[in-house]
N, CA, C and O atoms as a DFTB+ gen file, in Angstrom:
664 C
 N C O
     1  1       8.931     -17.057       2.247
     2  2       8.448     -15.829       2.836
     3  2       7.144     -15.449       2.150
     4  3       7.011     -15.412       0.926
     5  1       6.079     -15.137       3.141
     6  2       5.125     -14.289       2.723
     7  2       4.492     -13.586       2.708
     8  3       3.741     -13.663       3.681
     9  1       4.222     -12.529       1.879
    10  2       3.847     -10.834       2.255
    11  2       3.249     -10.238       1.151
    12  3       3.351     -10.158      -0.073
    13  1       2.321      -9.704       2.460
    14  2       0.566      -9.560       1.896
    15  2       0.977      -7.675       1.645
    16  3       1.387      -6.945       2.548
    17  1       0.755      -7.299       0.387
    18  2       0.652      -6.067       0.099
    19  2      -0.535      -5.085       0.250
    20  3      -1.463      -5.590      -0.381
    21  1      -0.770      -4.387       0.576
    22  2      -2.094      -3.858       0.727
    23  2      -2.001      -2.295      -0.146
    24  3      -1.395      -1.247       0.078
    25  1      -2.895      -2.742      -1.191
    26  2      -3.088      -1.553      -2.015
    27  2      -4.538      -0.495      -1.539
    28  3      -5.056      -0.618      -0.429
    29  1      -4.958       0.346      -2.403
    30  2      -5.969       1.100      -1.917
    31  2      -7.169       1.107      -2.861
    32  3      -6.858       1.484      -3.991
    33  1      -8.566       0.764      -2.690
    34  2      -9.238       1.142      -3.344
    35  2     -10.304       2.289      -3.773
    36  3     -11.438       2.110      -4.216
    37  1      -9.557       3.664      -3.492
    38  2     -10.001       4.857      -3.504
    39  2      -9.299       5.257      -4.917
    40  3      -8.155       5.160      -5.363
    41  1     -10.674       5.806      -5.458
    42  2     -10.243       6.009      -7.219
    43  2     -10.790       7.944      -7.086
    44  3     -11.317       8.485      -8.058
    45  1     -10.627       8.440      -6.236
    46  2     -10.997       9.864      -6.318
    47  2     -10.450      10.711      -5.172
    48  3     -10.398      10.461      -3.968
    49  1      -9.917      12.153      -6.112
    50  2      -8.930      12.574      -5.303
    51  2     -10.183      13.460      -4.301
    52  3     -10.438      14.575      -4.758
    53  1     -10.717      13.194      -3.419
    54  2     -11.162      14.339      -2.477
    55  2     -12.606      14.504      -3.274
    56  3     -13.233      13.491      -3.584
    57  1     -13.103      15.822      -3.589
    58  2     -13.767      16.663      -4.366
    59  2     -13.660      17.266      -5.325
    60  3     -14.368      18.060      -5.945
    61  1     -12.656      16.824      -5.439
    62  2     -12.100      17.419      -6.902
    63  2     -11.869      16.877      -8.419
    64  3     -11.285      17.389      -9.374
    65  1     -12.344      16.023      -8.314
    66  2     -13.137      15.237      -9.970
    67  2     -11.875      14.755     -10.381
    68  3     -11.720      14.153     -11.444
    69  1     -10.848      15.027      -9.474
    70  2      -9.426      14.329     -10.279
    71  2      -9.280      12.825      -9.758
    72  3      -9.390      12.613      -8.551
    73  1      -9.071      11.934     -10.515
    74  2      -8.822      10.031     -10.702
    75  2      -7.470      10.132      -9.730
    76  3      -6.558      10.947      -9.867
    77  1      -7.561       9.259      -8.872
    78  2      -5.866       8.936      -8.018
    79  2      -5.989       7.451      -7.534
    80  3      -6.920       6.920      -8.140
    81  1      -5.579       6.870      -6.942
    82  2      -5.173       5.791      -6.618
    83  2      -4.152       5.240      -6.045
    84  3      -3.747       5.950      -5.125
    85  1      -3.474       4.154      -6.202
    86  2      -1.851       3.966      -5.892
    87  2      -0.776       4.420      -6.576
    88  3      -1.009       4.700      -7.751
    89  1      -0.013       4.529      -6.312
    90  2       0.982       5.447      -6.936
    91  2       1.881       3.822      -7.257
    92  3       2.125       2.930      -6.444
    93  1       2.286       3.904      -9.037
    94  2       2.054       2.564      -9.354
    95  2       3.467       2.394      -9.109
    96  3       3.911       1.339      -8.654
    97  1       4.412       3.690      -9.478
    98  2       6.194       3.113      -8.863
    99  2       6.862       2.749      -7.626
   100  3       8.023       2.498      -7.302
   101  1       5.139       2.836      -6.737
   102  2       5.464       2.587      -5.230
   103  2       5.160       0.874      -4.883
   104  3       5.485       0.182      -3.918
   105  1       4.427       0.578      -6.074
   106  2       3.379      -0.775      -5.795
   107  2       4.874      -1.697      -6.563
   108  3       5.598      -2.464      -5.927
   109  1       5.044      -1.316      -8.182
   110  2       5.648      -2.050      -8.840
   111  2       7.381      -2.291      -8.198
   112  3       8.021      -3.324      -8.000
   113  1       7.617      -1.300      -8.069
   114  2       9.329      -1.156      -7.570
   115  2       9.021      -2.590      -6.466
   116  3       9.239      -3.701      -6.949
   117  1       8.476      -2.489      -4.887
   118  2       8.920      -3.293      -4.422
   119  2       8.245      -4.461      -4.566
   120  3       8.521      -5.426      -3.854
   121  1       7.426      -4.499      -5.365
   122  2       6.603      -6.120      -5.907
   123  2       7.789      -6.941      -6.458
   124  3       7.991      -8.074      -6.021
   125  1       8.561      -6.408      -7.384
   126  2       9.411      -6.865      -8.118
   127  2      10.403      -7.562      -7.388
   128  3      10.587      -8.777      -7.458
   129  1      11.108      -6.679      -6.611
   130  2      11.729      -6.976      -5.404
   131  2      11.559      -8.417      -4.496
   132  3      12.335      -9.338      -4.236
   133  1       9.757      -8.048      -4.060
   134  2       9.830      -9.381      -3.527
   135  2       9.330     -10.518      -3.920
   136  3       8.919     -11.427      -3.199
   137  1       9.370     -10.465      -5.318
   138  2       8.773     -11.551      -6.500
   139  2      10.296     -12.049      -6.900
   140  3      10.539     -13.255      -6.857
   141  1      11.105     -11.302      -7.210
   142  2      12.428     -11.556      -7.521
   143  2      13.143     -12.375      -6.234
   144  3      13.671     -13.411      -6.639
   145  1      13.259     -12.212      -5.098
   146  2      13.569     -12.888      -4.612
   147  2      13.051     -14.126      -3.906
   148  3      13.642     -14.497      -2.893
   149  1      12.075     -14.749      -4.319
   150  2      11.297     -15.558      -3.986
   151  2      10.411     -15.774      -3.248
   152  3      10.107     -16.935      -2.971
   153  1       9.633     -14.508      -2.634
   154  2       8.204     -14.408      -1.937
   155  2       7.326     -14.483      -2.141
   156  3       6.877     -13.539      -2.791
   157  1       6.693     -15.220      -1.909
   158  2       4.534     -15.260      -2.627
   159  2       3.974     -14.096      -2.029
   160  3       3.768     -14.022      -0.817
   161  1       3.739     -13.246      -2.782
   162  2       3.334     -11.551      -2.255
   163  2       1.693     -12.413      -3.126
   164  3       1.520     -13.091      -4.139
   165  1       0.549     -11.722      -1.703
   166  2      -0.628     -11.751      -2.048
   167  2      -1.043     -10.191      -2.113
   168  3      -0.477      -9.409      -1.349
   169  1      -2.138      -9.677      -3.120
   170  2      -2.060      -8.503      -2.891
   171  2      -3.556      -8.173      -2.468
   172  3      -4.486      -8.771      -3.011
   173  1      -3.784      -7.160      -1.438
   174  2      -5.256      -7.125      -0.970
   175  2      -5.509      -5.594      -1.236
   176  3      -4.682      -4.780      -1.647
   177  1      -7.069      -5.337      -0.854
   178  2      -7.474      -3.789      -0.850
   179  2      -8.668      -3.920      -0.242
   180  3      -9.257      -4.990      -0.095
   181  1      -9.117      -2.653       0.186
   182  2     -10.589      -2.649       0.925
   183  2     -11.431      -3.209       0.685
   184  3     -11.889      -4.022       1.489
   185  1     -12.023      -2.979      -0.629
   186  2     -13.022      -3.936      -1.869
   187  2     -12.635      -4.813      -2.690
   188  3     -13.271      -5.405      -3.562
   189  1     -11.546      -4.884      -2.382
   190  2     -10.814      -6.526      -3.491
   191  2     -11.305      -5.757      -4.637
   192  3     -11.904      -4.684      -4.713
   193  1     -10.780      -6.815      -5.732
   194  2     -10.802      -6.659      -6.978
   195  2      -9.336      -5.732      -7.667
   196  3      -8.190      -5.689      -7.218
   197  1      -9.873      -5.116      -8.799
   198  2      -9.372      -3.872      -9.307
   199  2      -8.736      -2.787      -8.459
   200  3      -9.377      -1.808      -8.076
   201  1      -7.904      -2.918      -8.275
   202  2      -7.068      -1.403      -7.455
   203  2      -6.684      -0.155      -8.598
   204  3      -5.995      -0.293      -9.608
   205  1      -7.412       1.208      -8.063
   206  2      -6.946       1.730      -9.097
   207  2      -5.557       2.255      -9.061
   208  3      -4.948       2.717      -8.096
   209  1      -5.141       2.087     -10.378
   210  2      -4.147       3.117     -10.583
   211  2      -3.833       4.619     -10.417
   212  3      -4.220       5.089     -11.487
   213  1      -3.429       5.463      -9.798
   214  2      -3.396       7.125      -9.654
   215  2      -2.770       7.154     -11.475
   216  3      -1.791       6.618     -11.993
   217  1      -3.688       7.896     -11.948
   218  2      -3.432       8.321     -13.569
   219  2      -1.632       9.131     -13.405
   220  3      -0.610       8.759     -13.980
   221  1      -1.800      10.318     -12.407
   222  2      -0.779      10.674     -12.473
   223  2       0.924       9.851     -12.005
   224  3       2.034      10.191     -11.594
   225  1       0.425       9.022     -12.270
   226  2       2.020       8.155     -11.557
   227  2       2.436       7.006     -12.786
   228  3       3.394       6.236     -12.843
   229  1       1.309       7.232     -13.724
   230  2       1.842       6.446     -15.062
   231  2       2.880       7.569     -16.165
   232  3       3.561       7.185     -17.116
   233  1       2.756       8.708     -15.776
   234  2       3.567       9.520     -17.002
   235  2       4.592       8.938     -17.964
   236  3       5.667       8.428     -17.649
   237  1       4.106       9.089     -19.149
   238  2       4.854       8.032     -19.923
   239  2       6.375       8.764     -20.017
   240  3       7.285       8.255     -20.671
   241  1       6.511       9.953     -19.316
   242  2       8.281      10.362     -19.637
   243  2       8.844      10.105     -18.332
   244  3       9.968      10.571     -18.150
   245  1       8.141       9.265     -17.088
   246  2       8.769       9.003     -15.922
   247  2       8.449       7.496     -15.874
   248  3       7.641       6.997     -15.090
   249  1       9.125       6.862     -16.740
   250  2       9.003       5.546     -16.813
   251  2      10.093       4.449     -16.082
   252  3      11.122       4.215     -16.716
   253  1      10.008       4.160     -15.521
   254  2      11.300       3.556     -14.496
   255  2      11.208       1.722     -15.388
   256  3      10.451       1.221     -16.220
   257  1      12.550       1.194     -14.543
   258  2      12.275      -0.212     -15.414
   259  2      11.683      -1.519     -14.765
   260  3      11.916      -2.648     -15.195
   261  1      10.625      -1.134     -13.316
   262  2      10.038      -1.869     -13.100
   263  2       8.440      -0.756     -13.836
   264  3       7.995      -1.472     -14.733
   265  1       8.049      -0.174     -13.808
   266  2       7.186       0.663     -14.451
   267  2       6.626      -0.117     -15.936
   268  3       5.448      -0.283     -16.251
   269  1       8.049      -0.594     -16.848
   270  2       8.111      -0.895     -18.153
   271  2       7.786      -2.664     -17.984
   272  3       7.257      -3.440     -18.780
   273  1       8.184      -2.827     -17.005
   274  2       8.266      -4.434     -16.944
   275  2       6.854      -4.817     -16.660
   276  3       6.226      -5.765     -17.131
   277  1       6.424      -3.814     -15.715
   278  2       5.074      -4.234     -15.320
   279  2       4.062      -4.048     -16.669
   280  3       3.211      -4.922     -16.831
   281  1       4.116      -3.206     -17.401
   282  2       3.462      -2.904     -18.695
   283  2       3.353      -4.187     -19.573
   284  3       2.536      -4.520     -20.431
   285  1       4.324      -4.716     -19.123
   286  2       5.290      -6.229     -20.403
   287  2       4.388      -7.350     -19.456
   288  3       4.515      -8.512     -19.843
   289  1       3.575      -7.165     -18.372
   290  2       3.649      -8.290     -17.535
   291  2       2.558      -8.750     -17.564
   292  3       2.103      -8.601     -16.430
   293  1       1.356      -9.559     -18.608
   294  2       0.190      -9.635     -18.046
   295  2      -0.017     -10.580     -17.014
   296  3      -1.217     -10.739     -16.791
   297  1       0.814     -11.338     -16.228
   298  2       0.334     -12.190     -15.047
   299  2      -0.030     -10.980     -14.283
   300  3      -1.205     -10.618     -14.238
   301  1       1.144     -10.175     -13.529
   302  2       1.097      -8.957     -12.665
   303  2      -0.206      -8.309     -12.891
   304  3      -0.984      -8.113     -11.958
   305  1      -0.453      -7.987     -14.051
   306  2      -1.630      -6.883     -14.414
   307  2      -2.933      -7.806     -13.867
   308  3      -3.982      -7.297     -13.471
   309  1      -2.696      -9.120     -13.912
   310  2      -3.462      -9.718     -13.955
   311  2      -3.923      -9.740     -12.234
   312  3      -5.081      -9.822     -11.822
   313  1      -3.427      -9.701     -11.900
   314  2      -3.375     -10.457     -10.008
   315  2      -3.604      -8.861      -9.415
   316  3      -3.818      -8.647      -8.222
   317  1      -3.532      -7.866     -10.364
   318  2      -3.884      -6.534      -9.735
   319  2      -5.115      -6.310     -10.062
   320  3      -5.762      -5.574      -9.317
   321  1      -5.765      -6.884     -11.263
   322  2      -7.274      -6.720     -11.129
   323  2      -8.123      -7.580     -10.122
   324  3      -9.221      -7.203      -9.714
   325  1      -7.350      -9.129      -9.640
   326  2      -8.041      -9.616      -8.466
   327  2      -7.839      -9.584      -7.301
   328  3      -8.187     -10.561      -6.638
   329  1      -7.208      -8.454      -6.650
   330  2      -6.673      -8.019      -5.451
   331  2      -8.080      -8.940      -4.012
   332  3      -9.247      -9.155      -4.343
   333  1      -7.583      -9.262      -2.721
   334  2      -8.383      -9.693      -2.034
   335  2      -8.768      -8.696      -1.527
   336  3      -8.259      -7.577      -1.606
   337  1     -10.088      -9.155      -0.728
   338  2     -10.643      -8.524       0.122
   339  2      -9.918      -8.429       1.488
   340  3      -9.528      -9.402       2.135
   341  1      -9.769      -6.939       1.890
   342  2      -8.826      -6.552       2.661
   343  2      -9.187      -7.547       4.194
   344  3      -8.420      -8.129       4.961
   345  1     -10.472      -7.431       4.188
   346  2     -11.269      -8.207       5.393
   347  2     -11.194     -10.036       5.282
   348  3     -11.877     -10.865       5.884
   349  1     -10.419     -10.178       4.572
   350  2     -10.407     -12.102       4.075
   351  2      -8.584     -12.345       4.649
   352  3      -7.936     -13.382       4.794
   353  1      -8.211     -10.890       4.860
   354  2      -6.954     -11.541       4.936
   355  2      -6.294     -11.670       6.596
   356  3      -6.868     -11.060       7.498
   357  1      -5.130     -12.461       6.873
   358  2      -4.535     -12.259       8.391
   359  2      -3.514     -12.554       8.524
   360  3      -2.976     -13.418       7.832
   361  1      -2.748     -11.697       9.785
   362  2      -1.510     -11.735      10.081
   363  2      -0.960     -12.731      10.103
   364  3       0.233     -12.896       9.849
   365  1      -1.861     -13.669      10.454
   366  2      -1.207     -14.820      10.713
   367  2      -0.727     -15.629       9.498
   368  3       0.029     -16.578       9.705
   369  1      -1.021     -15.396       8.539
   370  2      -0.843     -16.336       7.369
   371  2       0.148     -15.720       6.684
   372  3       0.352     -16.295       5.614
   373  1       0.886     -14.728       6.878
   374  2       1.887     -13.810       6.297
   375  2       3.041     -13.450       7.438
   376  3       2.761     -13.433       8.636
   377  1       4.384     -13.161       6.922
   378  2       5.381     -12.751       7.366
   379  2       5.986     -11.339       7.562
   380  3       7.040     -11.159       8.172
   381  1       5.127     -10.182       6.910
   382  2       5.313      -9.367       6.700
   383  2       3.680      -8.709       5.386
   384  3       3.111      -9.133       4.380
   385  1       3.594      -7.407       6.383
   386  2       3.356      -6.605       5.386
   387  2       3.779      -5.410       4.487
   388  3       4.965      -5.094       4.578
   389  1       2.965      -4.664       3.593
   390  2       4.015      -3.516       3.036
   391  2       2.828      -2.632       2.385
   392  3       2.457      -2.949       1.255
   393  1       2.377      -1.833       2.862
   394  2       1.200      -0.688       1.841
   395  2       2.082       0.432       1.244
   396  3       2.850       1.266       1.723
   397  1       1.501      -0.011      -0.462
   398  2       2.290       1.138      -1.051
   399  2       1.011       2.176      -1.348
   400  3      -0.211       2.048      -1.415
   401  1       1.869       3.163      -1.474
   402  2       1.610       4.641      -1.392
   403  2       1.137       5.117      -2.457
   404  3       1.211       4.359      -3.424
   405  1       0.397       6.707      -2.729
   406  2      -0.687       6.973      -3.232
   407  2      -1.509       8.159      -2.391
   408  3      -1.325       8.549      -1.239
   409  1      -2.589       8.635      -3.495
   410  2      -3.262       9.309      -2.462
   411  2      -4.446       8.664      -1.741
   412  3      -4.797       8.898      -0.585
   413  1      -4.943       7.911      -2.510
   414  2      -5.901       7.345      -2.116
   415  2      -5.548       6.377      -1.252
   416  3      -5.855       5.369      -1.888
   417  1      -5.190       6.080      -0.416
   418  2      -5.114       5.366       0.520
   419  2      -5.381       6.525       1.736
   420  3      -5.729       6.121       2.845
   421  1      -5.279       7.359       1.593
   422  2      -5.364       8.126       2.735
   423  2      -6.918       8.281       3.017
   424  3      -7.239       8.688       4.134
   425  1      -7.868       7.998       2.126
   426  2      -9.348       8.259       2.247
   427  2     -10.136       6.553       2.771
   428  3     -11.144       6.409       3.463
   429  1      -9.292       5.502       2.179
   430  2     -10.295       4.533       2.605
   431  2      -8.897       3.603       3.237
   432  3      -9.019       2.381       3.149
   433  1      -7.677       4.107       3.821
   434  2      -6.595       2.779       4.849
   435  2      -7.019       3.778       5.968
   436  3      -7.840       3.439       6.822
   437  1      -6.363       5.198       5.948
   438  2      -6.005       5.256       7.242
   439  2      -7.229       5.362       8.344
   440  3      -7.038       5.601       9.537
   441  1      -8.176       5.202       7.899
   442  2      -9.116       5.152       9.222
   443  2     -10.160       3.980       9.518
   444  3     -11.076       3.913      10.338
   445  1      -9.569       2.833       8.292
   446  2     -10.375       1.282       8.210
   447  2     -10.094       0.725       9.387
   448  3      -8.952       0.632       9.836
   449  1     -11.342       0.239      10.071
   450  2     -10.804      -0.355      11.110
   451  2     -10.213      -1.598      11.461
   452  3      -9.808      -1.920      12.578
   453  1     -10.189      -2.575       9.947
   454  2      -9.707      -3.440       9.366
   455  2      -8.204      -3.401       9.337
   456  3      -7.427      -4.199       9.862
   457  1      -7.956      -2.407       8.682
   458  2      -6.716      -2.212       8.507
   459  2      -6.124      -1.882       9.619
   460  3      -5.090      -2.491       9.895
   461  1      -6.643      -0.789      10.590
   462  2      -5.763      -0.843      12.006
   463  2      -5.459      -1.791      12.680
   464  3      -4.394      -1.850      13.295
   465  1      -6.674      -3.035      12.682
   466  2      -6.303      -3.937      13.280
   467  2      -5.129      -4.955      13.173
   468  3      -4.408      -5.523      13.994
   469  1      -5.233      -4.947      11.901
   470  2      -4.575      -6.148      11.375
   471  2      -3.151      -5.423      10.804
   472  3      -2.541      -6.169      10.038
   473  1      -2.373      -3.828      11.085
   474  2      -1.489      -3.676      11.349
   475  2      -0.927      -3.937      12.827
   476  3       0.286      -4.029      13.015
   477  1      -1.717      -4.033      13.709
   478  2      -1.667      -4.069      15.406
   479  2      -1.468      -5.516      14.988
   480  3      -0.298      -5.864      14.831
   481  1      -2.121      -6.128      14.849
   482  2      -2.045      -7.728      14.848
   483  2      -0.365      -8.216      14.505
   484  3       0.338      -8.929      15.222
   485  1       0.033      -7.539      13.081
   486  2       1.573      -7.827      12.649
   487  2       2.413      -7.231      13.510
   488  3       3.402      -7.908      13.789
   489  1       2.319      -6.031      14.088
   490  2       3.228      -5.373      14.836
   491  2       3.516      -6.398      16.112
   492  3       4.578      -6.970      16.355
   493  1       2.277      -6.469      16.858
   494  2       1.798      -7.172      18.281
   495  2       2.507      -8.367      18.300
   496  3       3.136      -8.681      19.310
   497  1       2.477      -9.357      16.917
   498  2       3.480     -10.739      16.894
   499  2       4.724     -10.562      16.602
   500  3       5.461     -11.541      16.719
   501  1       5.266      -9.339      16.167
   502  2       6.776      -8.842      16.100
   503  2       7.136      -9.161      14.225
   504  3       8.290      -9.154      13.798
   505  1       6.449      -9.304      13.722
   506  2       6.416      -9.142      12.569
   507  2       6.302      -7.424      11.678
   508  3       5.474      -6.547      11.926
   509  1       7.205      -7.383      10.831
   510  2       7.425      -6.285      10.398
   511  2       6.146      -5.556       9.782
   512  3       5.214      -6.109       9.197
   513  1       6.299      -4.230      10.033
   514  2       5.010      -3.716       8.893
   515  2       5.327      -2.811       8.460
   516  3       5.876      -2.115       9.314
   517  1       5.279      -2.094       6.959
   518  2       6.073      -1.025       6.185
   519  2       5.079      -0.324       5.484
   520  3       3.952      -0.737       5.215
   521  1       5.710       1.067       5.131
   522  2       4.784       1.523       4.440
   523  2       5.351       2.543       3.438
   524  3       6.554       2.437       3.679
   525  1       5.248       3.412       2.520
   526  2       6.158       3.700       1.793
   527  2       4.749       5.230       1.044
   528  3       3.607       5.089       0.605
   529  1       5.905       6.931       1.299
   530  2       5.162       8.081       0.291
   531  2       4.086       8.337       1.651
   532  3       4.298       8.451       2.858
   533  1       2.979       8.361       0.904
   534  2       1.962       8.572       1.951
   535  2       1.268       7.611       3.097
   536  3       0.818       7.979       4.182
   537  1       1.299       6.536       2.660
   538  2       0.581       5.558       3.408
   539  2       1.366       5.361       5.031
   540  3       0.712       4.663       5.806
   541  1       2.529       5.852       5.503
   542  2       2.351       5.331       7.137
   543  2       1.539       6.302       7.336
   544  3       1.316       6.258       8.545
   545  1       1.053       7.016       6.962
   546  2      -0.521       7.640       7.848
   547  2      -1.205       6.682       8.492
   548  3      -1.789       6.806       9.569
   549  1      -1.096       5.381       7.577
   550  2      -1.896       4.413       8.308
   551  2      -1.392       3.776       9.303
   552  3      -2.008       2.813       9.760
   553  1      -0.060       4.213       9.897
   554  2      -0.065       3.471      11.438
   555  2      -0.702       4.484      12.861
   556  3      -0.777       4.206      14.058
   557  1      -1.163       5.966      11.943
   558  2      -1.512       6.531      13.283
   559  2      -2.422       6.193      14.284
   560  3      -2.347       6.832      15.334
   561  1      -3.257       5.330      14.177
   562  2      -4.320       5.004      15.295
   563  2      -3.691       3.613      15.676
   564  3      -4.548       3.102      16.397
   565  1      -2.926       2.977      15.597
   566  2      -2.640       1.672      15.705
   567  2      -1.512       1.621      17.014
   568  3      -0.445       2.235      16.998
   569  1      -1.967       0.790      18.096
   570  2      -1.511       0.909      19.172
   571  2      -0.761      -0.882      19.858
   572  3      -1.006      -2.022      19.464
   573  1      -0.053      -0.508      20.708
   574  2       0.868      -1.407      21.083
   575  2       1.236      -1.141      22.771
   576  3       2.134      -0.349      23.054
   577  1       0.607      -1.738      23.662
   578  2       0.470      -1.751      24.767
   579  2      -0.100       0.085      25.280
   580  3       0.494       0.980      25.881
   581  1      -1.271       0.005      24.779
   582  2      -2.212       0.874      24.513
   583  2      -1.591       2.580      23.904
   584  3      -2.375       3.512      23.722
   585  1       0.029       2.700      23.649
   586  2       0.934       3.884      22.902
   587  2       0.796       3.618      21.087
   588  3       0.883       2.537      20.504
   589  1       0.666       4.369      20.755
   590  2       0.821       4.667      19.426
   591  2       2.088       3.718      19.249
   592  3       2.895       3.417      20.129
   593  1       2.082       3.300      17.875
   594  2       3.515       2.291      17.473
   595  2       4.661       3.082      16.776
   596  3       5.674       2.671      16.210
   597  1       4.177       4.390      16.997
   598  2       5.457       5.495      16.318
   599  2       6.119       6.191      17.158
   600  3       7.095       6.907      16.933
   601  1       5.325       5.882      18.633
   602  2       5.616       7.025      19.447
   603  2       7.299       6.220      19.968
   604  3       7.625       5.104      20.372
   605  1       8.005       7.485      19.681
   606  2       9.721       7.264      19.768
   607  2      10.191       6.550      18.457
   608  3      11.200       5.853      18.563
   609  1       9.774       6.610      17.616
   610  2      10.282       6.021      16.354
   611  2      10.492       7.275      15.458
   612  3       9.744       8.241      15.310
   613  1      11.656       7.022      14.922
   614  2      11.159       7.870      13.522
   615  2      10.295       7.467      12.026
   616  3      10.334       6.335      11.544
   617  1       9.701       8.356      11.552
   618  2       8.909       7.937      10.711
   619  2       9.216       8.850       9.629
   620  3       9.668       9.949       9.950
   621  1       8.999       8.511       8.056
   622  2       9.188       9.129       6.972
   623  2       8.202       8.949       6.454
   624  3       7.555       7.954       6.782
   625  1       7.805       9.655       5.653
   626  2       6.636       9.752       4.866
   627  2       6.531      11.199       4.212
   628  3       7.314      12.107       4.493
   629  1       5.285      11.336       3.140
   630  2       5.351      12.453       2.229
   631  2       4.339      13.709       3.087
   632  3       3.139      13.676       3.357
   633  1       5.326      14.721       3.350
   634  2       4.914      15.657       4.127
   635  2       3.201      16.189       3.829
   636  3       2.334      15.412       3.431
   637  1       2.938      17.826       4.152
   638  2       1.814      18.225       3.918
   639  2       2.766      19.683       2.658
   640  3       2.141      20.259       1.767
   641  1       4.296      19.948       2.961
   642  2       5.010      20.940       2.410
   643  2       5.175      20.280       1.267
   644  3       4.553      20.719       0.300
   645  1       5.729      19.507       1.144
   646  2       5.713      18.279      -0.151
   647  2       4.564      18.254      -1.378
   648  3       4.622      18.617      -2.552
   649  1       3.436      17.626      -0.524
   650  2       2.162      17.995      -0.704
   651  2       1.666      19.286      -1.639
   652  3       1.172      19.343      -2.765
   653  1       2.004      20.234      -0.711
   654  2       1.800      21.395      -1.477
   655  2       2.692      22.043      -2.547
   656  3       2.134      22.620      -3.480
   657  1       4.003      21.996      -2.491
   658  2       5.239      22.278      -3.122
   659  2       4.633      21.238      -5.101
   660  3       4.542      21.728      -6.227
   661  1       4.434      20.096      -4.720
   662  2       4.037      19.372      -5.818
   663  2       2.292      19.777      -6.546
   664  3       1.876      19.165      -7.529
């Protein structure tokens, strides 16, 4: 099995001088997952390279034990500083995708036109596409016999009450 992760390369929250990125217990939890069970997970982002980390999702008193493992891991750390170029990658060469969540994905996924496509592309061949926190924002423009791919689905994701409540 293989499945292309798509992280975010937006390192700034908005206007507001605060550092964000991926939210790293969203990236690490199911990496592990599908590293553990034997998947070649490639991991991509808009600008390749370095994906940042959201500062706030490292808190060293909310440390989970893929969180700790990943700390222990320099291959992992390693393959997250050479993330691909989001535009090098395709449906076709993968079985599945999965964008983990963050804030920054909401400034440079959900309106790439890269990325819409090439969720339409996985959906369109019946291949799964997931998203996890904030990121199904990014299936809203993405269409499937010209309807939105949510329309009659339910969808979860991290509200705007949420949002604010936090």
């Amino acid at each position: 099995m293989k499945i292309l992760i798509v992280l975010t390369s937006h390192d700034r929250l908005g206007d507001t001088g605060r550092k964000t990125g991926f939210w790293l217990e969203e990236f690490v939890a199911p990496y592990y997952v599908f590293k553990d069970a034997g998947a070649e997970v490639t991991l991509a982002s808009p600008k390749g390279g370095q994906a940042p980390i959201d500062p706030r999702s490292d808190d060293p008193t909310d440390q989970t034990v893929a969180m700790t493992r990943f700390k222990n891991d320099p291959a992992t750390q390693k393959v997250l500083t050479n993330t691909v170029r989001l535009a090098e990658v395709g449906a076709d060469d993968y079985d599945t995708v999965f964008y983990s969540g963050g804030h920054g994905p909401m400034w440079d996924l959900v309106e790439n036109e890269t990325s819409i496509a090439m969720i339409g592309a996985f959906y369109n061949s019946g291949k799964p596409v997931a998203a996890v926190c904030h990121t199904p924002a990014v299936f809203h423009k993405v269409t499937w016999q010209e309807e939105s791919i949510v329309k009659g689905k339910r969808v979860t994701g991290f509200t705007n009450s949420e949002e604010e409540a936090v």
